[in-house]
Backbone bond lengths (Angstrom), bond angles and torsions (degrees), N, CA, C in turn:
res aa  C-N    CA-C-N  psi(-1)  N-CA   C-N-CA  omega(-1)  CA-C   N-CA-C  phi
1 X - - - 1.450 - - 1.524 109.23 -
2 X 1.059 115.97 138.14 1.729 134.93 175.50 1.177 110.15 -74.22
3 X 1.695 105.96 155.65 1.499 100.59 163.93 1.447 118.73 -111.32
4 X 1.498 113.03 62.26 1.195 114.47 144.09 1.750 153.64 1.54
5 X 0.889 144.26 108.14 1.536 123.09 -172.94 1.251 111.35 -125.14
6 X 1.670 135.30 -168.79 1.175 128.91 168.60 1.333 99.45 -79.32
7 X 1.031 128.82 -32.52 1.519 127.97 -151.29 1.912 101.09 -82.21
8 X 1.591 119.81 -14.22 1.604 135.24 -169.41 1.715 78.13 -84.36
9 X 1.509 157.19 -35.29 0.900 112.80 -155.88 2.271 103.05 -137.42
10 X 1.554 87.11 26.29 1.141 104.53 -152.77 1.939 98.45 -67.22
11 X 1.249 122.56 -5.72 1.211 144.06 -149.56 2.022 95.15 -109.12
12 X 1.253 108.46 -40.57 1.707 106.44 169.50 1.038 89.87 -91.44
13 X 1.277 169.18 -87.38 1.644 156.73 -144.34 1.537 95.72 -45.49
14 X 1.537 135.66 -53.14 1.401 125.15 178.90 1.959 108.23 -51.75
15 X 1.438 110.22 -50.13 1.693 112.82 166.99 1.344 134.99 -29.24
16 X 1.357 107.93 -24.21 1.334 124.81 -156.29 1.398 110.37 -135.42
17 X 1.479 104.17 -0.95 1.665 115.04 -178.83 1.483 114.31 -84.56
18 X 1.237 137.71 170.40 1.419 128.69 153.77 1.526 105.82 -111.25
19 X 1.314 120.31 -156.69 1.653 129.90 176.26 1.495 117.37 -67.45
20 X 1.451 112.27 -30.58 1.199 139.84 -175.67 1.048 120.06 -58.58
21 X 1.690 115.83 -45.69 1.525 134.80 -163.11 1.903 123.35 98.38
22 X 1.623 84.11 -2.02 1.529 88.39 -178.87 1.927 111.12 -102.49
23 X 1.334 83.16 141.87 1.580 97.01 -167.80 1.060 122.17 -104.81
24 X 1.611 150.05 146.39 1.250 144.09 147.00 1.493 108.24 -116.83
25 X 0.909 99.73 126.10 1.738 120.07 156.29 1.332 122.97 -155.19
26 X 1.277 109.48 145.53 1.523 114.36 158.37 1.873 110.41 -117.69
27 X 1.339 101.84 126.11 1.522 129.35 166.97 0.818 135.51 -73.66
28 X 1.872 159.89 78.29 0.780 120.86 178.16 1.963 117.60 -110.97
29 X 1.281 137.55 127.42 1.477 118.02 165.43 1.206 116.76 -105.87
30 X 1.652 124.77 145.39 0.830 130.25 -149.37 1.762 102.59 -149.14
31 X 1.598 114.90 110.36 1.351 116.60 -158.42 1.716 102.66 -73.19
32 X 1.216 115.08 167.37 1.606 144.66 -166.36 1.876 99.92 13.89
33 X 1.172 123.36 22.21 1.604 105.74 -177.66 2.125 94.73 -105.99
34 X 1.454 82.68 154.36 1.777 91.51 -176.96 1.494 90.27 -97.68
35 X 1.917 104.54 160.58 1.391 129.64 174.69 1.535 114.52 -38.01
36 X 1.277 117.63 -32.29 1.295 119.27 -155.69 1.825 88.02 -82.41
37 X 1.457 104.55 -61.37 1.781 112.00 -168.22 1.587 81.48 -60.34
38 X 1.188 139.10 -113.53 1.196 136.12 -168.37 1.544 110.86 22.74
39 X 1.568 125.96 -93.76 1.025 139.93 148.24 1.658 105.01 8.47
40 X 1.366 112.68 -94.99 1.449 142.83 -156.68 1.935 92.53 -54.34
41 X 1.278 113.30 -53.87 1.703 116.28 171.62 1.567 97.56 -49.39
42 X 1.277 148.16 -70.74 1.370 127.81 -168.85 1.962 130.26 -71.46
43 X 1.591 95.71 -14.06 1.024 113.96 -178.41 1.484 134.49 102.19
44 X 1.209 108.91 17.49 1.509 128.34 176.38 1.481 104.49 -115.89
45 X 1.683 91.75 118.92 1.454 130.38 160.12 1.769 122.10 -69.53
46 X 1.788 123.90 98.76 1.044 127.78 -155.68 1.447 106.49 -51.32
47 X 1.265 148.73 140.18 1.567 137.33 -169.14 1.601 103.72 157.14
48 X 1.385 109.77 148.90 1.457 105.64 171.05 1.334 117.54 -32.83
49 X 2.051 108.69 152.08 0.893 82.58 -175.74 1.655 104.06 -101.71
50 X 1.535 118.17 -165.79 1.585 121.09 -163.91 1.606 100.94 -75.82
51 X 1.622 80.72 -168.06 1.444 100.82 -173.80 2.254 116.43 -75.23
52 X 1.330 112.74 -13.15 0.954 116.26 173.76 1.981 107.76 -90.30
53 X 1.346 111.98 7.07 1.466 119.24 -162.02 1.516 123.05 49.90
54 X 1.243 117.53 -5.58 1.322 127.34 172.97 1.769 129.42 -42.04
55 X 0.960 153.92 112.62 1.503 116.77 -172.47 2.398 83.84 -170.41
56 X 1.019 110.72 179.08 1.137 122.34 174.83 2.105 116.58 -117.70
57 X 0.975 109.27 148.27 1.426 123.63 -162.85 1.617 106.15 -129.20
58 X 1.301 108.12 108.58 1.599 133.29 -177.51 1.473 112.63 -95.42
59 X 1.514 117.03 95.35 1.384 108.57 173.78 1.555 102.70 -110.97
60 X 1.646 104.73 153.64 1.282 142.40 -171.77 2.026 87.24 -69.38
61 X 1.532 105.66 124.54 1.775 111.23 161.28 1.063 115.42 -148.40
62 X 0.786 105.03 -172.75 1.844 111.12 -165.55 1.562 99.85 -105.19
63 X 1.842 90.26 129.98 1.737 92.32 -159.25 1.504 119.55 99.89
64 X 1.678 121.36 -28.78 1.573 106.99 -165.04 1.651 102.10 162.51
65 X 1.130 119.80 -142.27 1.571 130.82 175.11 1.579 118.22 -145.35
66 X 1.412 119.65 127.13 1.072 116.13 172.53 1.637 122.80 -84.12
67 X 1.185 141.60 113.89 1.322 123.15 172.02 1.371 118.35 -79.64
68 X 1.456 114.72 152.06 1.655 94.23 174.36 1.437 84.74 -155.53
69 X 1.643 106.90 123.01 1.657 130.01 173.43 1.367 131.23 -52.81
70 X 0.867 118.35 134.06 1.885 109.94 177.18 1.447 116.07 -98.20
71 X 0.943 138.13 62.68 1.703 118.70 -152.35 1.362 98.25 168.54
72 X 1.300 108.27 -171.29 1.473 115.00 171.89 1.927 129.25 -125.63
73 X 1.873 98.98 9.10 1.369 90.03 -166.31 1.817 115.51 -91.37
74 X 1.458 89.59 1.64 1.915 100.62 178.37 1.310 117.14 60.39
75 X 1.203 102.35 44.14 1.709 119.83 146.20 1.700 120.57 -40.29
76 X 0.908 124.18 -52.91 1.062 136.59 160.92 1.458 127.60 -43.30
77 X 1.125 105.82 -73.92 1.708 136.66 159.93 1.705 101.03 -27.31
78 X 1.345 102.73 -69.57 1.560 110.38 -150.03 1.590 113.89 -70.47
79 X 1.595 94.71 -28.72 1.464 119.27 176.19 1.438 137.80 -74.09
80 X 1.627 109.58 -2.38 1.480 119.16 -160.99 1.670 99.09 -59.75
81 X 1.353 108.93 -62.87 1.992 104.33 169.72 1.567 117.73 -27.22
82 X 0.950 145.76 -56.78 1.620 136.91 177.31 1.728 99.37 -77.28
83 X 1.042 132.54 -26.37 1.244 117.03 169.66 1.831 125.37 -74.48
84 X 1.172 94.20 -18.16 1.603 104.60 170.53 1.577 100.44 -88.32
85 X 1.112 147.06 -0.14 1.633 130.16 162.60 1.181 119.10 -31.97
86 X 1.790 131.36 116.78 1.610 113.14 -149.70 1.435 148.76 16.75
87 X 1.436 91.57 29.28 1.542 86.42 161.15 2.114 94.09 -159.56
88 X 1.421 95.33 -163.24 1.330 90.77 178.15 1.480 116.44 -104.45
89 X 1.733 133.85 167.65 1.079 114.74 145.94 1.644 101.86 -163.94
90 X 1.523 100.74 165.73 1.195 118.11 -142.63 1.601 103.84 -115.58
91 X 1.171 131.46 139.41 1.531 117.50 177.67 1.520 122.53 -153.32
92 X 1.501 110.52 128.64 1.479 101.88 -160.36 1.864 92.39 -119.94
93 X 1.930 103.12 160.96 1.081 101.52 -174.63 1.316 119.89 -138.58
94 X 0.951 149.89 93.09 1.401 154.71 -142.18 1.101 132.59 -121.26
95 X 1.465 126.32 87.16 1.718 113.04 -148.40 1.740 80.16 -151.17
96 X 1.671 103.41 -177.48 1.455 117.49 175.78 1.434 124.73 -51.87
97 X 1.166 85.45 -56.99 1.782 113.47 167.08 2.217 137.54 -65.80
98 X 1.694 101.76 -33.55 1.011 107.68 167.35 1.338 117.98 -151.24
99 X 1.130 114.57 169.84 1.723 103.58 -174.73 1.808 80.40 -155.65
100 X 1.325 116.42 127.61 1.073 117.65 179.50 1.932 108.02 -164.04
101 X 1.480 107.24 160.07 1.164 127.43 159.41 1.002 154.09 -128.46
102 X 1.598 121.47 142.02 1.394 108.10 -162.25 1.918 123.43 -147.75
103 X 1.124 80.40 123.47 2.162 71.77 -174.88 1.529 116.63 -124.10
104 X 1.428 111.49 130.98 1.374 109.34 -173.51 1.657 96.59 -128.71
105 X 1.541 99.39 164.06 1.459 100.81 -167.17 1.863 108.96 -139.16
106 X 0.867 133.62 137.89 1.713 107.07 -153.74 1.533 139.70 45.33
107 X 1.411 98.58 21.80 1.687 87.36 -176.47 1.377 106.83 104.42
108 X 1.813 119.82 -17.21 1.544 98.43 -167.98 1.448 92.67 -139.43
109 X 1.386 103.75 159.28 1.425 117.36 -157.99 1.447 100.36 -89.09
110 X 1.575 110.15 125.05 1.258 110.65 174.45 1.455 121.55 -79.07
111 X 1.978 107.93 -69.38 0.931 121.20 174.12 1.193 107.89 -107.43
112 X 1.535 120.16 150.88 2.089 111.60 149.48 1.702 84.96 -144.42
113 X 1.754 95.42 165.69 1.578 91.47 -175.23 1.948 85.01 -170.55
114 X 1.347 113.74 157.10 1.627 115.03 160.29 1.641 103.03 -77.66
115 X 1.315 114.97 156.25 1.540 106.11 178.84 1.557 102.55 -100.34
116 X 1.337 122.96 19.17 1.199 136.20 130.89 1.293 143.83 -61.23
117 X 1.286 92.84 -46.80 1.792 105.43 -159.31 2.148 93.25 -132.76
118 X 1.443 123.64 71.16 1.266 134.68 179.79 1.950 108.37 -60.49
119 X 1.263 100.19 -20.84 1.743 104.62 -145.54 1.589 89.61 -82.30
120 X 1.950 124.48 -29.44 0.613 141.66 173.92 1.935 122.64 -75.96
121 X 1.536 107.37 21.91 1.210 101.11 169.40 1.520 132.04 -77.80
122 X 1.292 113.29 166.03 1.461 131.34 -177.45 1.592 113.53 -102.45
123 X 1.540 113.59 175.91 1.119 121.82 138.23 1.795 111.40 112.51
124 X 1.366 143.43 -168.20 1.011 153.36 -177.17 1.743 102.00 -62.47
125 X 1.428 91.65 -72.73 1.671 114.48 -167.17 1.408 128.94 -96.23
126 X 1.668 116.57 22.72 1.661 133.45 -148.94 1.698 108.20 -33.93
127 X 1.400 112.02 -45.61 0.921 123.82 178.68 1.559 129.22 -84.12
128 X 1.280 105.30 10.17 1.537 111.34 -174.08 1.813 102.59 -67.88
129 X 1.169 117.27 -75.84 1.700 120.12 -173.46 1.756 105.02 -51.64
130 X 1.410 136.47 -0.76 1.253 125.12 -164.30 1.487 117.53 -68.05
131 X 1.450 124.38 -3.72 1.417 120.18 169.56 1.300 114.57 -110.05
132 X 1.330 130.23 20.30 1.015 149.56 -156.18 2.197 94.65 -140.32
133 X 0.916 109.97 -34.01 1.589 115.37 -166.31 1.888 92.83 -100.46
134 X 1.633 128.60 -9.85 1.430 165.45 -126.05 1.437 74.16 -138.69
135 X 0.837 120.11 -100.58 1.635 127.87 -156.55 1.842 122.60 -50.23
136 X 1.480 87.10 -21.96 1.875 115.04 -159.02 2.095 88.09 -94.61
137 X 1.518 98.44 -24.14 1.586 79.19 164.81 1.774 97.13 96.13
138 X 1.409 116.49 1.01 1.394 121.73 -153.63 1.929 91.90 -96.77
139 X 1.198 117.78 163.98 1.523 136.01 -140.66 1.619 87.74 -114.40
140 X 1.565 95.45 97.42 1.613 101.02 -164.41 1.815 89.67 -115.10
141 X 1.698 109.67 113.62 1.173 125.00 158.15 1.400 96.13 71.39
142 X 1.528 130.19 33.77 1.551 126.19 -175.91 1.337 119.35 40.99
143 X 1.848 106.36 43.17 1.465 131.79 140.17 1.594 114.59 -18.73
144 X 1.278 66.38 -70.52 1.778 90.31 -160.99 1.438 107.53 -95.79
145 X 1.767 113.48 139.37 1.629 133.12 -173.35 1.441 101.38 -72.02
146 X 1.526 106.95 -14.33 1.932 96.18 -175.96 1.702 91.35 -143.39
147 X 1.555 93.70 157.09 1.739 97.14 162.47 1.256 124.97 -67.12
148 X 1.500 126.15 168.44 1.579 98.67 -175.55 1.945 92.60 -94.94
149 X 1.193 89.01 171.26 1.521 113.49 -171.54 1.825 117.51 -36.96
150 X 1.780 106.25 -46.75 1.338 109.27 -159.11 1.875 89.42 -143.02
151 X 1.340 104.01 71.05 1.460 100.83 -168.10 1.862 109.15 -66.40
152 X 1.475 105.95 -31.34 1.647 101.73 178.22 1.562 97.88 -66.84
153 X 1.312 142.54 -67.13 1.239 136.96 -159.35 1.875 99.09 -41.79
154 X 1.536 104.68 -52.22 1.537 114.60 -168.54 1.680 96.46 -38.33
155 X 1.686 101.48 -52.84 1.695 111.24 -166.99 1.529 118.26 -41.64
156 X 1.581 96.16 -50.06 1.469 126.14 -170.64 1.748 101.49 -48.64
157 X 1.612 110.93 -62.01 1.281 119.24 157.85 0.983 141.73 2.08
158 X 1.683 89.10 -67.44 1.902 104.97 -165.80 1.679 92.87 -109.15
159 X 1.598 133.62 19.07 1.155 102.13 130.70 0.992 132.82 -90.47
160 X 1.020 115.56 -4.92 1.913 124.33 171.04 1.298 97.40 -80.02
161 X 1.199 147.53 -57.53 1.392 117.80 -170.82 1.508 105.59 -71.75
162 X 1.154 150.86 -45.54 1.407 146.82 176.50 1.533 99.80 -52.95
163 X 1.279 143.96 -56.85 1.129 124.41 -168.71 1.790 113.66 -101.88
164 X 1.489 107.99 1.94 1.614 108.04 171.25 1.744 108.58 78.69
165 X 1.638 105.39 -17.43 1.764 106.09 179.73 1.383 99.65 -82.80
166 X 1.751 107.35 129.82 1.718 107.16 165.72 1.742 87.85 -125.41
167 X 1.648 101.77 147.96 1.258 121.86 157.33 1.806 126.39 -115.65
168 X 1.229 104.24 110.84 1.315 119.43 -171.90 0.951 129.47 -75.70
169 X 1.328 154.44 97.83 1.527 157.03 -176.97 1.856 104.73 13.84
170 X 1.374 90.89 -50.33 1.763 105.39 -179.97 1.523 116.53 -52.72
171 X 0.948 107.24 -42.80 2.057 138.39 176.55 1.146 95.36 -53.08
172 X 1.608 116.72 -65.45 1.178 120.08 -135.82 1.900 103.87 -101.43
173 X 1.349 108.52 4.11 1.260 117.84 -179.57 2.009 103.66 -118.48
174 X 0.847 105.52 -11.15 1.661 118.93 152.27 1.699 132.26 -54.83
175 X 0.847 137.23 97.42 1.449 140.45 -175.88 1.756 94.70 -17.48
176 X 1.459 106.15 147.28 1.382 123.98 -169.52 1.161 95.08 -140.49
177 X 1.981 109.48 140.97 1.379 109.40 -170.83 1.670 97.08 -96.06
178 X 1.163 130.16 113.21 1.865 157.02 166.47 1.828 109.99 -48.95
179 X 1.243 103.30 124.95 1.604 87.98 159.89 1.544 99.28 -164.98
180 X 1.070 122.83 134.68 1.550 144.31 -159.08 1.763 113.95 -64.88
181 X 1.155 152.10 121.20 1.084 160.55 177.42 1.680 120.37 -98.74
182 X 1.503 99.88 12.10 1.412 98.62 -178.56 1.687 107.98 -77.69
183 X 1.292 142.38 -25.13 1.512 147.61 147.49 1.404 122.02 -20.94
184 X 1.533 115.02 -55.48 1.196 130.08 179.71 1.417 108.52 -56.90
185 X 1.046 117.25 -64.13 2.004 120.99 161.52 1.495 118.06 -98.71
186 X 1.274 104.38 74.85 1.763 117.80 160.04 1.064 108.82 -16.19
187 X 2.072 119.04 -64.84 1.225 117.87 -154.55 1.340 113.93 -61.35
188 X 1.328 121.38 12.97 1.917 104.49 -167.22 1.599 97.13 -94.72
């Protein structure tokens, strides 16, 4: 595990921000698999994307691949379990409505939690990342009298240290292999 901070990913949380302060993104990292397998594990075929412009974006990092969604149906998000098939991966979610995390490792869900509401986690290993979520400054079991400052960046963090993949400004300003998610939800 890395030592990560809020401040290592505080630069994609601005990407995904508006004027407002409100953010959407979906995250996902995913240790030693390339863009293409990445991709192919959630079910998107690299190719323009559709007619709703929606689609997910696989960049090459050190350690693995980060995906990061365009849209709003959380492809990404929903998918971290088939993306951990021998290996691990990590997935954060950040929208109006939820802000949550989640890491699975073989297929099975370790941790998931709101990055609000921690006390309320799930999973195999709930407590596995807790000195790591401890260190990140993050609001463990209403620890802490306030939230911390930049809780998605914090998120962003601790999937890099749980899954060891960081993506660097450099990564992330590098051509990314694209592939459309409008299939997955017909109805749009």
């Amino acid at each position: 595990m890395g030592n990560a901070t809020a401040a290592t990913y505080e630069w994609l949380c601005q990407e995904f921000s508006d004027d407002v302060g409100e953010t959407w993104l979906f995250a996902g990292f995913v240790r030693d698999l390339s863009p293409e397998n990445a991709l192919r594990r959630i079910g998107v075929t690299p190719g323009p994307l559709g007619e709703s412009g929606f689609g997910v974006a696989a960049y090459a990092a050190d350690g693995g691949t980060v995906l990061i969604e365009y849209g709003w149906a959380g492809v990404v998000y929903n998918r971290d379990t088939p993306l951990s098939e021998g290996t691990a991966a990590a997935a954060v979610r950040a929208t109006v409505n939820n802000d949550d995390f989640t890491y699975s490792v073989g297929c099975r869900l370790v941790t998931t939690f709101g990055l609000y509401s921690y006390r309320f986690r799930e999973g195999s290993g709930p407590d596995l990342l807790q000195a790591d979520l401890r260190a990140l400054g993050m609001n463990l079991d209403d620890e802490c009298p306030e939230f911390p400052d930049d809780p998605v960046s914090s998120a962003l963090a601790l999937a890099e240290r749980a899954t060891g993949v960081h993506l660097s400004r450099a990564h992330y300003a590098a051509p990314a292999l694209i592939g459309p998610t409008d299939h997955l939800y017909p109805s749009w």
